[in-house]
N, C-alpha and C positions, 0 to 999 in steps of 0.2 A: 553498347545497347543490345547487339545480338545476346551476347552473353547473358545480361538479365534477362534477357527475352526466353532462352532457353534454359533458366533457372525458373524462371516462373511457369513454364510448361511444367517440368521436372517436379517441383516442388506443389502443385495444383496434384499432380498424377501420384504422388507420394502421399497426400492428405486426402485425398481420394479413398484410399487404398487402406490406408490407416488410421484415420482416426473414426471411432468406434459411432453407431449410427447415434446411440444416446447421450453422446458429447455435441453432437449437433444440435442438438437440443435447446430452447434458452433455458438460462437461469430461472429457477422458480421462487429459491429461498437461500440462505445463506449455507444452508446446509449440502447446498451444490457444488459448494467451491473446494478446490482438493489444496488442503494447506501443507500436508506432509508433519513430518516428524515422528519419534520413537512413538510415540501415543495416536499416531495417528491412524483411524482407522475407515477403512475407503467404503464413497456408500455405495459404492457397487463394484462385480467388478472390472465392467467396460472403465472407472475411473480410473482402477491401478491400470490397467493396460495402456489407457491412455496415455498416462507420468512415463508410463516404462518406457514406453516407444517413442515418446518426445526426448526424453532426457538420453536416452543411448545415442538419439541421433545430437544431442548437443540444442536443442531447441527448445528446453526450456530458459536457457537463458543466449538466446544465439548469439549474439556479439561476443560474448566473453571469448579468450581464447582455449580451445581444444586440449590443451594442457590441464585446464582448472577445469574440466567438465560440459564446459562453452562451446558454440557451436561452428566460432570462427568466421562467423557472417558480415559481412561489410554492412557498412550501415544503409546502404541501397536492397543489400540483399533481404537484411530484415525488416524495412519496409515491405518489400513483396512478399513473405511469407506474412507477416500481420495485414495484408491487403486479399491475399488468399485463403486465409484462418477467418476471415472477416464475411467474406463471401460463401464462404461454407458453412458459415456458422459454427465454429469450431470452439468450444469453450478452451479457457488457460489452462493448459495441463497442471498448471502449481501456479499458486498464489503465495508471495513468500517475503517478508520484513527481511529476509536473508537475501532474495533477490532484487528490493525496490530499494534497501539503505545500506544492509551493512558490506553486501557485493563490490558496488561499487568505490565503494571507503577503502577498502580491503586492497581492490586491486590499483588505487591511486597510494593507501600509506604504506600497505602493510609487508610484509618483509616475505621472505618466497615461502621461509617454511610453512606462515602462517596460512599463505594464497592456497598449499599445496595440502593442507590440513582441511581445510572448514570451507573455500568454495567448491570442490565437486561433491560435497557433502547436503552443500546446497542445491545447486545444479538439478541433483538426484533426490530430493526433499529426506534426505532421511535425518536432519536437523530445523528442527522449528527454531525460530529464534524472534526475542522481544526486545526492549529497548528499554533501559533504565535512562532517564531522563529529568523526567521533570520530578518534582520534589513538592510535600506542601508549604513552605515557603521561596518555591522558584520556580515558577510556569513561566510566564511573557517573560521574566528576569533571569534567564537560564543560568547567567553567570554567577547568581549570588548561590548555587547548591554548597550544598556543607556535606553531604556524604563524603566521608574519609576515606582514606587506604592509605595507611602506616609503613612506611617501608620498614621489612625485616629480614633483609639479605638481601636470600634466595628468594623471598614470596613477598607479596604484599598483604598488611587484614583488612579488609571492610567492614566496616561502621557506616548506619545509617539509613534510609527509608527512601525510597523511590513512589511515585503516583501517578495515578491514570498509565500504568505498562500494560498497555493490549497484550489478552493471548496471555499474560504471564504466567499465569494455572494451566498452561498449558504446551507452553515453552519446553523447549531444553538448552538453550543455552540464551546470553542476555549479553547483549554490548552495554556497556555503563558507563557514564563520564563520572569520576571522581576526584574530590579534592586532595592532592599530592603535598601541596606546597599551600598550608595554611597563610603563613607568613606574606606569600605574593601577592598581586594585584591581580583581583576575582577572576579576570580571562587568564591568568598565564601560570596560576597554579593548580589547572585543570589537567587529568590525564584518561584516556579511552582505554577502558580496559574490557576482555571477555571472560564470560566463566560459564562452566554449568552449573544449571538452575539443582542440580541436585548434592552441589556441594552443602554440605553441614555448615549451619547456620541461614541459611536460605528459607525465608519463606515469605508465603504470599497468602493474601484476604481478596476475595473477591468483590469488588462495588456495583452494587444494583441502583440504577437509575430509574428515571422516573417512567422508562418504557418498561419495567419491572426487570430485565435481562440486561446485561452490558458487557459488553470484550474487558472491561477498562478493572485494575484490579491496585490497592495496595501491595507495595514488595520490601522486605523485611530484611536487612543485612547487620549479621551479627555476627562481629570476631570470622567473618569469611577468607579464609585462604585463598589467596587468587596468585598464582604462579607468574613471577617475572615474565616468561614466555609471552603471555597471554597481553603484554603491554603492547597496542598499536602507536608507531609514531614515535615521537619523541619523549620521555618522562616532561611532564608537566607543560607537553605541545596540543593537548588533547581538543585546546578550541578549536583549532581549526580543522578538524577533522570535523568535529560536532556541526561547525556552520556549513562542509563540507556534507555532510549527510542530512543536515535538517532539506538542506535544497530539493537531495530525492525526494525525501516525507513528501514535502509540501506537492512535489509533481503526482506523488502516490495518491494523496488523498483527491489532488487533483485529479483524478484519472475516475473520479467515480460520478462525475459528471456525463461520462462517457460509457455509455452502456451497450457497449455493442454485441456484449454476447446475452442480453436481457431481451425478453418478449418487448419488441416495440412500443410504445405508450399507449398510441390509437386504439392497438389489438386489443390490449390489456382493459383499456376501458371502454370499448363497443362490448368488451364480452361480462364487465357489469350493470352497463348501461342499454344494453342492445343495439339493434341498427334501422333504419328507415328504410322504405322499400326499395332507395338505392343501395342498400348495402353501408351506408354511409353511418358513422355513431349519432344515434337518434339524438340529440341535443343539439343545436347549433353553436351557442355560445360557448359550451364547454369544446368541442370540436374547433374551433377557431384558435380557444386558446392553448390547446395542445399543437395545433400547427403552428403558431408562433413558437410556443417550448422547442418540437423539431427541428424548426430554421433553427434556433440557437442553438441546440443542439448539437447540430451539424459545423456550424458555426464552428463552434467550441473543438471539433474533433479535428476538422483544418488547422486550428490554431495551434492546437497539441502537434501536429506530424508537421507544420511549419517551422516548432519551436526544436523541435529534434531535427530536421534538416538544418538550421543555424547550427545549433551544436554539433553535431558533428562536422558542418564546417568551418568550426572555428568562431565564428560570427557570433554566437547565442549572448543573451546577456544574464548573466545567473540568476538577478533579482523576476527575470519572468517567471520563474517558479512561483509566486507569489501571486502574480497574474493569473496561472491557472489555477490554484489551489483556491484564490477569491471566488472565480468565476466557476470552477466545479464542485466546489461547495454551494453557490447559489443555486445552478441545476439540480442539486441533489434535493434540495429542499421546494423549488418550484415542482418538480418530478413528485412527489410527496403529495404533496399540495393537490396537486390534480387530481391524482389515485383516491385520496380522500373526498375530493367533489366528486367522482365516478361512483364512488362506492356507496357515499349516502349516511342513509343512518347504519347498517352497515360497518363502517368505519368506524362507530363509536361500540361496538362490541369488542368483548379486552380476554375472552376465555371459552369462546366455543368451540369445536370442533370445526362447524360452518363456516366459518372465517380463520379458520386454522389456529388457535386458540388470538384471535384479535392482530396480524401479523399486521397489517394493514397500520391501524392505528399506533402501534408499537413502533415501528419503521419511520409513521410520521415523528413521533416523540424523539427518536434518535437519532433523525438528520437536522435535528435544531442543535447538536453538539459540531456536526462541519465544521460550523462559523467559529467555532476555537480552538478546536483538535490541531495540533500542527501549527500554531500563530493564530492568533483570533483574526477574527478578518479585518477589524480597525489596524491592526499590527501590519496584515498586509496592504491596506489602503496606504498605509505611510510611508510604507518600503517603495510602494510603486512609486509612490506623490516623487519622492524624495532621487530615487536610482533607477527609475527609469523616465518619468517627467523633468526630473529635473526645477520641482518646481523651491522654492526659498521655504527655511526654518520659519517658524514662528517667532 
């Protein structure tokens, strides 16, 4: 206990010291967040300095080990640096599909060269990475994908179309599950493969939803060369890596119920709404029902740092990923929801300047996608019913 006690002084007096006063900052817009990659370009430059001086101390991805870019932190340790990053207000230095899925995959499948190539590459954002997955005849039914890869030696070809790949137009490199082994039985002639996004044949269409803008994009594989090397796991073992990393997803997506480095809600909406001579957000009823959102809120954020003290001690049960992805998808959209009652008519403007060309409303449109992105939420109602209730089939 002294020892945490003196890493937590240590590490307060280090984030003190360094991280930059406009990372303190909350989040305003999406355009906050530092995602890294060849294309990436910082919106300021307290952000690169921020990345630099987290990643050289190993803190952008601190548990990993020191080796791959990691920061070699116990998992007590890095509770108290995200308890002190928390209290400071400290925004995430990197935000990264490379550090929420394919990290961890990597450093449970994948082979040393692979660890020693591509995660301190992440670690240091200087690779963005996307996720070929779902398919348009296999979303909920991941196992029926028919994307190909032809064994041809030394290389494998890829054949085939991927959908809804966040970030893909803007990716550099894409983990993909493909079909190996036509002949076999859907889960077991699957295989995880990486490439880069600028290999020949490679392309991508972007899809606009109904908030007019979207991450989510069509991705095009044609006669794609993809190097042996680049095969994680076993040839045609690729499910389980797949079920293996959908688990991060589902905690990731989960994780946006949790807004700890975001302007408050109250704040956010006393200062559309104004405030009463107490200071207090002038509405009662909306006021009430943003303190109930904050209890659960909070709620939700115990639950999170509950379910990572099981895991790491052994304890956790994998299917709770599902639990938070339900429940922080629901936040995301009650969260929404409010902003919208604060905001008024307001909220129904789609292209001014005043409302920042309509963010507000746009934001509401696009957390009605939560509830499917990663498992639709009935997918996860079932998972819970079934492996962690325990409750009988139909």
């Amino acid at each position: 206990m002294d020892d945490l006690t003196d890493f937590r002084a240590r590490t307060r007096a280090w984030l003190e010291q360094n991280c930059p006063a406009e990372m303190r900052r909350p989040l305003t817009s999406e355009d906050d967040t530092c995602w890294g990659g060849r294309r990436w370009t910082f919106a300021s430059p307290a952000q690169r300095t921020w990345l630099e001086r987290m990643a050289e101390r190993g803190w952008t991805v601190p548990t990993w080990p020191r080796e791959y870019g990691g920061g070699g932190l116990s998992g007590e340790e890095a509770k108290v640096l995200r308890q002190e990053m928390r209290a400071l207000g400290c925004r995430s230095p990197l935000d990264s599909f490379g550090i929420w899925m394919l990290g961890p995959a990597l450093l449970k499948f994948g082979t040393e060269a692979q660890k020693l190539e591509h995660l301190p590459k992440i670690a240091r954002g200087e690779i963005r990475w996307c996720q070929g997955y779902s398919e348009p005849g296999a979303g909920s039914d991941l196992a029926s994908l028919q994307t190909r890869a032809e064994d041809r030696g030394d290389h494998f070809v890829v054949n085939g179309q991927k959908i809804w790949t966040s970030y893909a137009d803007r990716a550099d490199w894409i983990f993909c599950l493909v079909r190996t082994d036509p002949g076999a039985r859907k889960h077991t002639g699957i295989s995880f493969v990486l490439f880069d996004m600028a290999t020949p044949g490679v392309s991508v269409k972007p899809i606009v939803l109904i908030s007019g803008k979207s991450p989510f994009c069509e991705t095009f594989f044609d006669d794609v060369r993809v190097e042996k090397h680049n095969l994680v796991g076993a040839l045609n073992g690729g499910w389980d890596i797949a079920k293996y990393l959908l688990t991060h997803e589902r905690e990731m997506i989960g994780g946006i119920g949790d807004r700890a480095s975001a302007r408050p809600l109250g704040a956010t909406a006393a200062s559309l709404v104004g405030v009463d001579e107490r200071g207090r957000l002038d509405d009662p009823l909306l006021r009430a029902r943003i303190a109930e959102f904050e209890v659960d809120e909070a709620a939700f954020r115990a639950a999170m740092e509950r379910a990572g003290d099981l895991a790491r001690a052994g304890q956790g049960n994998p299917a709770f990923s599902s639990v938070l992805k339900y429940l922080g998808a629901e936040l995301n959209k009650r969260r929404q929801e409010l902003l919208v009652s604060a905001a008024g008519s307001d909220a129904l403007d789609w292209d001014s300047d005043r409302t920042r060309q309509g963010a507000l409303a746009r934001a509401w449109l696009r957390s009605k996608g939560n509830s499917i992105e990663g498992g639709t939420s009935e997918v996860q109602l079932n998972v819970i019913a079934k492996r962690i209730l325990n409750l009988p089939g139909a």
